[in-house]
C-alpha positions as CSV (number, residue, x, y, z in Angstrom):
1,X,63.6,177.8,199.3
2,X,66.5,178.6,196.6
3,X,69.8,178.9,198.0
4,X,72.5,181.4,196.7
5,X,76.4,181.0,196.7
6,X,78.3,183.9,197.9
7,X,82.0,184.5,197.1
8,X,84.3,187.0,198.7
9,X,86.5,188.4,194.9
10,X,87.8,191.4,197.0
11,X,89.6,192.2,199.9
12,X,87.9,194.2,202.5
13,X,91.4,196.1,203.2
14,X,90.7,199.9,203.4
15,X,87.1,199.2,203.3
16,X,84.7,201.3,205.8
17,X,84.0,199.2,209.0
18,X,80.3,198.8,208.0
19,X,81.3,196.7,205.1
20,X,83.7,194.3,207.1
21,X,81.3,193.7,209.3
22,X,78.6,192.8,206.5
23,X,81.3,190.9,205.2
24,X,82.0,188.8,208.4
25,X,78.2,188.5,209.0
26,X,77.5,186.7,205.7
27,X,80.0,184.3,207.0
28,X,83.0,185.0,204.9
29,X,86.7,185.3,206.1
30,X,89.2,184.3,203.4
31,X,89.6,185.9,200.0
32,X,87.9,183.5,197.6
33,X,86.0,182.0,200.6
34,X,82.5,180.6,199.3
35,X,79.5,180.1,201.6
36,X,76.0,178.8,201.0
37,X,72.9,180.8,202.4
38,X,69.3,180.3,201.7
39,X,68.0,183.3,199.9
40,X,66.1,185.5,201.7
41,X,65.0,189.4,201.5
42,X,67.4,190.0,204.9
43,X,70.4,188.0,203.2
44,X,69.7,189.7,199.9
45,X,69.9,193.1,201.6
46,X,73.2,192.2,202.8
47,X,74.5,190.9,199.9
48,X,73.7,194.4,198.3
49,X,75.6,196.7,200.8
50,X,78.9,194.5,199.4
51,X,77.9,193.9,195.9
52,X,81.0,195.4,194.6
53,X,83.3,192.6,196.9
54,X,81.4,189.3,196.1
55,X,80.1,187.5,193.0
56,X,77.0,185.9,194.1
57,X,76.1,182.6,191.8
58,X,71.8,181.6,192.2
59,X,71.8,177.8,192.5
């Protein structure tokens, strides 16, 4: 299966409690933090919810 890099770009500072938590559940802590996740419809569903804090880069 293809896997995706995910990047946090914005701070999650002010940000609903919803979002943090997607944030933290995709693995991400650090500003500018980059993980590696297989690509999946759950995992794409997340990434979607925080769109406007990561870039996400298909490998």
């Amino acid at each position: 299966m293809a896997k995706v890099k995910v990047t946090l770009t914005k701070s999650v500072i002010g940000k609903p409690q919803t979002q943090r938590d997607t944030v933290k559940a995709l693995g991400l802590r650090k500003m500018h933090q980059t993980v590696e996740h297989e690509d999946t419809p759950q995992f794409r569903g997340q990434i979607a919810k925080v769109s406007h804090l990561v870039t996400v880069e298909e490998k």
